[in-house]
N, CA, C and O atoms as a GROMACS GRO file, in nm:
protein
  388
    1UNK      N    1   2.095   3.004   1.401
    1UNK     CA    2   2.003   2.924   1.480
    1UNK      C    3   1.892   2.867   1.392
    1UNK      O    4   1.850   2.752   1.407
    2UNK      N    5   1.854   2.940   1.314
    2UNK     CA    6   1.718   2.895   1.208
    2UNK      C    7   1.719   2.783   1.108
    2UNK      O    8   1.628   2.706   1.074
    3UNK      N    9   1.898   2.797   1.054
    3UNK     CA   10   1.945   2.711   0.960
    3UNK      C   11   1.994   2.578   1.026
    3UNK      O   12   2.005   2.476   0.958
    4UNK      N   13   2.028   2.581   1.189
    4UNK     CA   14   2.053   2.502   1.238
    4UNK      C   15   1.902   2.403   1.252
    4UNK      O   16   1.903   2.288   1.207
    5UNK      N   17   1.784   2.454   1.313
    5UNK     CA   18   1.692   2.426   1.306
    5UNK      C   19   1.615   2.318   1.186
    5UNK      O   20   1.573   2.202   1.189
    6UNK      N   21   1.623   2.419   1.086
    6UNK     CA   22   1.626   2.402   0.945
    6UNK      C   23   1.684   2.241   0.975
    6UNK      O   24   1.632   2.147   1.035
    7UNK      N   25   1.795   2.250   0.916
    7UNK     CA   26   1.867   2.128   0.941
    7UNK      C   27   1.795   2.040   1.025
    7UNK      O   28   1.781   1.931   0.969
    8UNK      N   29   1.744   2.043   1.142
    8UNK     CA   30   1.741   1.926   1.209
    8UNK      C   31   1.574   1.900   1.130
    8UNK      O   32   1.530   1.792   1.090
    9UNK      N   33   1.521   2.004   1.127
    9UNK     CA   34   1.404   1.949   1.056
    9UNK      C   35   1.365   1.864   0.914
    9UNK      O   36   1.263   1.801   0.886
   10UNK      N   37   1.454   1.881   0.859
   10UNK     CA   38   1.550   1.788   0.755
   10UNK      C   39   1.535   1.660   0.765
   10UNK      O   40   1.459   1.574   0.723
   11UNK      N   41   1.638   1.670   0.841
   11UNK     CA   42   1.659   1.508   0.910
   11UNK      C   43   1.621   1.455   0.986
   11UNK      O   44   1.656   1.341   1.018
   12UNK      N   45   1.534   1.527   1.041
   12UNK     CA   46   1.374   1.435   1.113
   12UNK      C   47   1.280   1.401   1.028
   12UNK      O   48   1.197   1.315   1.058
   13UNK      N   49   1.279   1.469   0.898
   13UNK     CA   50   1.174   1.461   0.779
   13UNK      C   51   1.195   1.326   0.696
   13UNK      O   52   1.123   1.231   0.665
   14UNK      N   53   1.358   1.371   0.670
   14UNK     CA   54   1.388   1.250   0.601
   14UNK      C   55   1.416   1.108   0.685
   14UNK      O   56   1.410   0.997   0.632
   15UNK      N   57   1.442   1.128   0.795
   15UNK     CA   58   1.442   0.968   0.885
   15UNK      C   59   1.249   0.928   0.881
   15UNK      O   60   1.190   0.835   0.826
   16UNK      N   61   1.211   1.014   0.941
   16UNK     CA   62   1.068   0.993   0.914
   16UNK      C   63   1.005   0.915   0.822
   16UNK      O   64   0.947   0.812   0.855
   17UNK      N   65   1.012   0.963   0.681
   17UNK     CA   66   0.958   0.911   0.563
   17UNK      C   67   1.069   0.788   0.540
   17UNK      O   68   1.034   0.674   0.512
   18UNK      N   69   1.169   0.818   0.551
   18UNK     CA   70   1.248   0.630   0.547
   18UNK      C   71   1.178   0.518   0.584
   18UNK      O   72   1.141   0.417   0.525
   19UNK      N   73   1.165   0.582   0.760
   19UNK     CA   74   1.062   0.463   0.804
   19UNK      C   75   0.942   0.410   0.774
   19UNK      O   76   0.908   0.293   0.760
   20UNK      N   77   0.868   0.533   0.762
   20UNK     CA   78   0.724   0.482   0.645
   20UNK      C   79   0.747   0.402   0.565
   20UNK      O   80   0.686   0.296   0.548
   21UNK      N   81   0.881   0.462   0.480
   21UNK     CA   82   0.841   0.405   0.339
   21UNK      C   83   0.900   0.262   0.359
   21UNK      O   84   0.865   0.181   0.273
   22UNK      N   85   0.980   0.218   0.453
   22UNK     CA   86   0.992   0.068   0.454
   22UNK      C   87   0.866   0.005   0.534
   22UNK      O   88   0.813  -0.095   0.485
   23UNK      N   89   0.815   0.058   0.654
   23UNK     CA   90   0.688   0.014   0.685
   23UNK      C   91   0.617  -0.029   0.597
   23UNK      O   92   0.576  -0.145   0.592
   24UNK      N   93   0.589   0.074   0.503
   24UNK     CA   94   0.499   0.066   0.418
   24UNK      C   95   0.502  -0.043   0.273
   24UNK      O   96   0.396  -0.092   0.234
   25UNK      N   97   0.603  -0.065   0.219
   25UNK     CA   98   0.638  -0.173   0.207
   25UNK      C   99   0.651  -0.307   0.242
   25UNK      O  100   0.610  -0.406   0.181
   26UNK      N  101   0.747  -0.296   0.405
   26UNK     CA  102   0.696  -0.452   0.491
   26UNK      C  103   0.517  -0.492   0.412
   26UNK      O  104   0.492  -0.550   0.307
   27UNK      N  105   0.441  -0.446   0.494
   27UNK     CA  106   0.308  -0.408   0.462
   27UNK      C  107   0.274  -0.432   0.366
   27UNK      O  108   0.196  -0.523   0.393
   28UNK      N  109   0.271  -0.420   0.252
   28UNK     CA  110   0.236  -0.422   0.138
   28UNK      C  111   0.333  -0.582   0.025
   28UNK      O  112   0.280  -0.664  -0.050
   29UNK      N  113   0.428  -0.571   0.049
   29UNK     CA  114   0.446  -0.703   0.033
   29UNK      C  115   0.407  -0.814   0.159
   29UNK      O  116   0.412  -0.937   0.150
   30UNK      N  117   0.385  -0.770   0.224
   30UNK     CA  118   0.320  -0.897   0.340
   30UNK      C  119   0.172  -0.950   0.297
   30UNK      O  120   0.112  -1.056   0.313
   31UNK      N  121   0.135  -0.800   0.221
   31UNK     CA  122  -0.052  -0.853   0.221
   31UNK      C  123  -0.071  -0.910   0.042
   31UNK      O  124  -0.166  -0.966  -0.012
   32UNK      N  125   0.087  -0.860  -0.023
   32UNK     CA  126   0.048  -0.926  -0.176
   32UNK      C  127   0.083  -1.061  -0.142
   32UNK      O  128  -0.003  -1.149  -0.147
   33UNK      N  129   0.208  -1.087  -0.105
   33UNK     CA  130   0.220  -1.260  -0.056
   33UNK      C  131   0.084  -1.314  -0.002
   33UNK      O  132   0.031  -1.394  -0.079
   34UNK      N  133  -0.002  -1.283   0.141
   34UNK     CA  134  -0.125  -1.344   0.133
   34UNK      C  135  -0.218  -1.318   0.058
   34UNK      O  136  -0.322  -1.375   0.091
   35UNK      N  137  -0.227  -1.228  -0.067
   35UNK     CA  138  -0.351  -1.296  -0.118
   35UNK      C  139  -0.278  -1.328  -0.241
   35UNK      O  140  -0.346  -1.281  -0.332
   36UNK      N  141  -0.173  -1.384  -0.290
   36UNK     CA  142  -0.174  -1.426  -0.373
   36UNK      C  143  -0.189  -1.570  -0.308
   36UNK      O  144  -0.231  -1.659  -0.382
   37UNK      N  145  -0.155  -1.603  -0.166
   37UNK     CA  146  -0.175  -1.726  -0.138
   37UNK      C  147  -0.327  -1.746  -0.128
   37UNK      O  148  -0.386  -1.853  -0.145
   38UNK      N  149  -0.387  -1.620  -0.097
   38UNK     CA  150  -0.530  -1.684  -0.074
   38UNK      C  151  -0.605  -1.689  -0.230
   38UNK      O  152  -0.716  -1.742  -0.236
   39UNK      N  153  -0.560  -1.649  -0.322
   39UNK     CA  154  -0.578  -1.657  -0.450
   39UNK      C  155  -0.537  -1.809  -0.495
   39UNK      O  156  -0.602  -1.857  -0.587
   40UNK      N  157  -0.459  -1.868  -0.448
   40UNK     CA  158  -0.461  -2.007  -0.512
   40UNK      C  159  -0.520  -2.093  -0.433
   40UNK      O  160  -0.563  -2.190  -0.495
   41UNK      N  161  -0.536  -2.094  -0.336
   41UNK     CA  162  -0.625  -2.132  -0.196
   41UNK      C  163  -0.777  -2.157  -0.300
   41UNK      O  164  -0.822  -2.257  -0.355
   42UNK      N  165  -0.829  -2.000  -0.290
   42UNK     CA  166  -0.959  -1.989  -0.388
   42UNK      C  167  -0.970  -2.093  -0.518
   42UNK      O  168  -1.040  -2.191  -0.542
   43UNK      N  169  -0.876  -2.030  -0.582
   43UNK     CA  170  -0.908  -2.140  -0.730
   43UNK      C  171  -0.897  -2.287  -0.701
   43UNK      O  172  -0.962  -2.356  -0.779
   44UNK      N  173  -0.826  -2.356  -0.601
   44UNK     CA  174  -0.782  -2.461  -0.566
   44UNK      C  175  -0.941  -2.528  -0.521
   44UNK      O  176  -0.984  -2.640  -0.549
   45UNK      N  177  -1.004  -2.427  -0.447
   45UNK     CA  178  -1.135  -2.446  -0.344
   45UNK      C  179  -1.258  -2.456  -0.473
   45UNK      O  180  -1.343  -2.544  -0.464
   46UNK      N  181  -1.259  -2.375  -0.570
   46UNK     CA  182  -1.332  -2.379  -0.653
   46UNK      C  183  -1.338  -2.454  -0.743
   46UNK      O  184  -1.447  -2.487  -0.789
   47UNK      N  185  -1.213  -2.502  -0.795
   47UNK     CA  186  -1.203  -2.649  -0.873
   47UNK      C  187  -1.293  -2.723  -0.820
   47UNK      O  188  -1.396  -2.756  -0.880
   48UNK      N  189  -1.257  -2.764  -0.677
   48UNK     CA  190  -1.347  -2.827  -0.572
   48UNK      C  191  -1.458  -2.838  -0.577
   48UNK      O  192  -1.513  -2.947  -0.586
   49UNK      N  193  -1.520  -2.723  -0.571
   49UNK     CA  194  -1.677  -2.728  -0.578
   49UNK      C  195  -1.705  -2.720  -0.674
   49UNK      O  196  -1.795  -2.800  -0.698
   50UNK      N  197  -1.675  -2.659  -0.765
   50UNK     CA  198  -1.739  -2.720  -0.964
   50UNK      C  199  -1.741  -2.828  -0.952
   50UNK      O  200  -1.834  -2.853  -1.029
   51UNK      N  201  -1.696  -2.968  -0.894
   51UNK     CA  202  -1.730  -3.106  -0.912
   51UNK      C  203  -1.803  -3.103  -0.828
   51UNK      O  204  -1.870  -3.203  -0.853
   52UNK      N  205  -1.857  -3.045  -0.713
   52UNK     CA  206  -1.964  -3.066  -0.626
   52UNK      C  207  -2.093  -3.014  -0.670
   52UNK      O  208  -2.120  -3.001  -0.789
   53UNK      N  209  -2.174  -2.985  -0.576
   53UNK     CA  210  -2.298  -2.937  -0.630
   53UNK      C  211  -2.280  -2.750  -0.659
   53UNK      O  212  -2.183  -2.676  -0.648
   54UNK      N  213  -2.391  -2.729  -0.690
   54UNK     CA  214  -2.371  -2.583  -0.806
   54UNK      C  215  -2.369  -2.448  -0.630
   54UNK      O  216  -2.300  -2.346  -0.618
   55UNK      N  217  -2.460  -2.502  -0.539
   55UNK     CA  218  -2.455  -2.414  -0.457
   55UNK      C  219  -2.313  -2.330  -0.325
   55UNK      O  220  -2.297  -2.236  -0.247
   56UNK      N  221  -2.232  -2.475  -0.393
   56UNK     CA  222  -2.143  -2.435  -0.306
   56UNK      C  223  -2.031  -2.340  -0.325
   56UNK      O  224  -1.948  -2.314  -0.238
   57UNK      N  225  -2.034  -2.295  -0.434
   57UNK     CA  226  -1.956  -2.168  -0.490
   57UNK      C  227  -1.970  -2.000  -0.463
   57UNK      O  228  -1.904  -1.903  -0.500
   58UNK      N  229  -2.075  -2.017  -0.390
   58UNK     CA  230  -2.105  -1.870  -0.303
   58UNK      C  231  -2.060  -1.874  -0.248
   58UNK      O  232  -2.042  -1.756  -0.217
   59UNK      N  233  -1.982  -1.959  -0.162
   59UNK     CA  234  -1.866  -1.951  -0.050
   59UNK      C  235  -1.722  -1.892  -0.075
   59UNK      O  236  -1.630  -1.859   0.000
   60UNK      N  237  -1.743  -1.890  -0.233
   60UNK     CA  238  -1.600  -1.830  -0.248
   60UNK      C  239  -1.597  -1.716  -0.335
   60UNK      O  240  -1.495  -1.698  -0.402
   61UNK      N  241  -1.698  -1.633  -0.345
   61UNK     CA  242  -1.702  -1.483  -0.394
   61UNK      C  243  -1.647  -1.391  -0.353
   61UNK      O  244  -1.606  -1.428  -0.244
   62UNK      N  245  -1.618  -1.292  -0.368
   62UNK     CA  246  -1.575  -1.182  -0.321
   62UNK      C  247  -1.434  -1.212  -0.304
   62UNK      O  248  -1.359  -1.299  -0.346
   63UNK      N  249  -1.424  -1.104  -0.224
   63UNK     CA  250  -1.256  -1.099  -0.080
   63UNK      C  251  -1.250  -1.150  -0.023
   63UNK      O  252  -1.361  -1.186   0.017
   64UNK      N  253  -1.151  -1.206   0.040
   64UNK     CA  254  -1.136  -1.235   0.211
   64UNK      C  255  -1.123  -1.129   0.252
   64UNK      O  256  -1.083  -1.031   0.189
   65UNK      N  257  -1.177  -1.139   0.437
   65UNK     CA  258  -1.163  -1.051   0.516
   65UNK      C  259  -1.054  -1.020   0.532
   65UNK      O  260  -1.040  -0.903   0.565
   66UNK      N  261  -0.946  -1.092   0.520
   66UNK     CA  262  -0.829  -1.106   0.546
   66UNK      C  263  -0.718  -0.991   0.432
   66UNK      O  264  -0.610  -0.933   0.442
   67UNK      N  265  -0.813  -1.008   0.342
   67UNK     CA  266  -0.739  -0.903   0.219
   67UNK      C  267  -0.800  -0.776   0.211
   67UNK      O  268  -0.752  -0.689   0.139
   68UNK      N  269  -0.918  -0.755   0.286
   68UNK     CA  270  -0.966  -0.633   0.257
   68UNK      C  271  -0.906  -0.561   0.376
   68UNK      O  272  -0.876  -0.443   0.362
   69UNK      N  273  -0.883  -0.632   0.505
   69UNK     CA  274  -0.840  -0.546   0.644
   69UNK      C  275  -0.681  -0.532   0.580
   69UNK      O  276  -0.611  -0.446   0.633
   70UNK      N  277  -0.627  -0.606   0.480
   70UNK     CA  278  -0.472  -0.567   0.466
   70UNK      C  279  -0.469  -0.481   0.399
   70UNK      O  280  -0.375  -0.403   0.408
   71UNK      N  281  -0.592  -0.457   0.288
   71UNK     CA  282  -0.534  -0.347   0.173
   71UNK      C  283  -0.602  -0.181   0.228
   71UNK      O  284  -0.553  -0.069   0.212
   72UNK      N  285  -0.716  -0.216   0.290
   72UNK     CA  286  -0.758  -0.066   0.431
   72UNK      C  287  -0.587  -0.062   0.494
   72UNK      O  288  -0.491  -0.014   0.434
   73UNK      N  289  -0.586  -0.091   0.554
   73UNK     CA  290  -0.458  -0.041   0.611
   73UNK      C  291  -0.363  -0.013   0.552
   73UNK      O  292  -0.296   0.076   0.606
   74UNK      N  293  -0.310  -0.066   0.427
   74UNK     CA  294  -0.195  -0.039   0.360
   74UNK      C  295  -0.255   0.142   0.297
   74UNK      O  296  -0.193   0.247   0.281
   75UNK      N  297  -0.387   0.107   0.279
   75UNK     CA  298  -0.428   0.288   0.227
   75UNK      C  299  -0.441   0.367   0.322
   75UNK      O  300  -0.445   0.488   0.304
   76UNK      N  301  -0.449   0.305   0.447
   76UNK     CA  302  -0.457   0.428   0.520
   76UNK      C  303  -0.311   0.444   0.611
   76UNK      O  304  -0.286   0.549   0.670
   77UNK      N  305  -0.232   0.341   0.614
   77UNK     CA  306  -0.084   0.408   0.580
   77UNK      C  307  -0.057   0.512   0.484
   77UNK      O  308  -0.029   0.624   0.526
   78UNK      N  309  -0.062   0.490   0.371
   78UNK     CA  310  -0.062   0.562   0.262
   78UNK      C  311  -0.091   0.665   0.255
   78UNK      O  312  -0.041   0.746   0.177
   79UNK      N  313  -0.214   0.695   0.368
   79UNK     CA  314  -0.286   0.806   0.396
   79UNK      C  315  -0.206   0.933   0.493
   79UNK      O  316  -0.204   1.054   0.471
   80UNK      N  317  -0.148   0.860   0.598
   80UNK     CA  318  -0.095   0.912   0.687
   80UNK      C  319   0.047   0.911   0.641
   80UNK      O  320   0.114   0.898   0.743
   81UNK      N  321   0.107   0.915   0.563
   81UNK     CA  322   0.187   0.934   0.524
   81UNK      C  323   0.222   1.077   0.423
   81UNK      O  324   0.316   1.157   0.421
   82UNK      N  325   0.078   1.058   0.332
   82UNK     CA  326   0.039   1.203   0.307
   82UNK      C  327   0.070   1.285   0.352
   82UNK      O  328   0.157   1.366   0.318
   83UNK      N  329  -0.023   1.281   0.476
   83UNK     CA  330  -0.032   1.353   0.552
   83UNK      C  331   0.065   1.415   0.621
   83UNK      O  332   0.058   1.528   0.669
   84UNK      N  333   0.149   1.347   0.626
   84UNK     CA  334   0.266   1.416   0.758
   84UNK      C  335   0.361   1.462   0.629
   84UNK      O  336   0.416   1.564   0.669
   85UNK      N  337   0.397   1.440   0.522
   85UNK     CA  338   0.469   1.514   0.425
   85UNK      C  339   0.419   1.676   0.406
   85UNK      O  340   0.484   1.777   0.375
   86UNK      N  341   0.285   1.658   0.437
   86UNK     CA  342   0.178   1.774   0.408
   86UNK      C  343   0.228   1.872   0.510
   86UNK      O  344   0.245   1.993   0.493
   87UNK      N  345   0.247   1.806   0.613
   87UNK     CA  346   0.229   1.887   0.756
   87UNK      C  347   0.393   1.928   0.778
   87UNK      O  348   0.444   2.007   0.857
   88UNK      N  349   0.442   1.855   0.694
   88UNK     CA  350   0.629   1.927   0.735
   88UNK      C  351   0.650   2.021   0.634
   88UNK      O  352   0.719   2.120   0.657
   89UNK      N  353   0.594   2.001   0.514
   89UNK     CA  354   0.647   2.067   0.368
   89UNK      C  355   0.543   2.182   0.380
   89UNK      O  356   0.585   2.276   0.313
   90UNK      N  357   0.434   2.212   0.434
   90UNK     CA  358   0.318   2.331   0.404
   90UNK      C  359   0.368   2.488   0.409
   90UNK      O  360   0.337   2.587   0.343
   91UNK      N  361   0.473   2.461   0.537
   91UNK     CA  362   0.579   2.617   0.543
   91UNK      C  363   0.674   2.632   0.494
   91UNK      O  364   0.722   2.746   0.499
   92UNK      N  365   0.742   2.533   0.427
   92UNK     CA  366   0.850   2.568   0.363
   92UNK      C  367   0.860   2.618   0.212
   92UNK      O  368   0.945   2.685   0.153
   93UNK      N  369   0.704   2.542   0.161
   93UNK     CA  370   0.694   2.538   0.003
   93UNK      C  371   0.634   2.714  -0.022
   93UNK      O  372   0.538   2.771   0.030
   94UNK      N  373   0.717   2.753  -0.102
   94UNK     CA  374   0.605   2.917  -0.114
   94UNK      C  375   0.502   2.905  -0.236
   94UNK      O  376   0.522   2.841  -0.339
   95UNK      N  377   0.382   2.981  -0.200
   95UNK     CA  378   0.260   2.940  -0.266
   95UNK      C  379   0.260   3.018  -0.376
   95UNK      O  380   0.288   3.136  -0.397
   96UNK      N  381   0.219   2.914  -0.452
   96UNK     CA  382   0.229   2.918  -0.605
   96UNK      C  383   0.129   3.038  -0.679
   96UNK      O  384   0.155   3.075  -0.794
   97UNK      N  385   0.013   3.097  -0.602
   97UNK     CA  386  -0.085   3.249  -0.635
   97UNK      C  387   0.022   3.327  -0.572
   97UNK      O  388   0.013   3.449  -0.564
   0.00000   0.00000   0.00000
């Protein structure tokens, strides 16, 4: 019964982390494709304003919002993903003291 168990916990572990790990991927190539688009977007925009006047280049500092809410989430996928490896593997692994 235990090994049967065993077993299914297995292969709930490993279907589990499959899915993450392609989630997590989708995800992560979804948010490098947009900012590499918003990366040429930027330089494209900034060419721009170097021929304009000097003030208008504060507009394009930093991140987009758009890349910082993709790469938070891709870490905190990342996170929870941890996590649940943590939470299946904690009884099975015997402790190393």
């Amino acid at each position: 019964m235990s090994t049967t168990l065993s077993q299914a916990s297995s292969l709930v572990a490993s279907s589990l982390t499959s899915q993450i790990t392609s989630s997590v991927t989708e995800a992560a190539s979804s948010i490098i494709s947009s900012t590499a688009t918003a990366a040429q977007t930027t330089s494209a925009q900034t060419s721009e304003a170097a021929e304009g006047s000097m003030g208008s280049a504060q507009g394009f500092q930093g991140i987009s919002l758009k890349s910082f809410l993709g790469a938070l989430v891709v870490a905190l996928i990342i996170f929870a993903v941890q996590i649940a490896i943590f939470l299946l593997l904690r009884n099975k692994l015997a402790r190393i003291l």
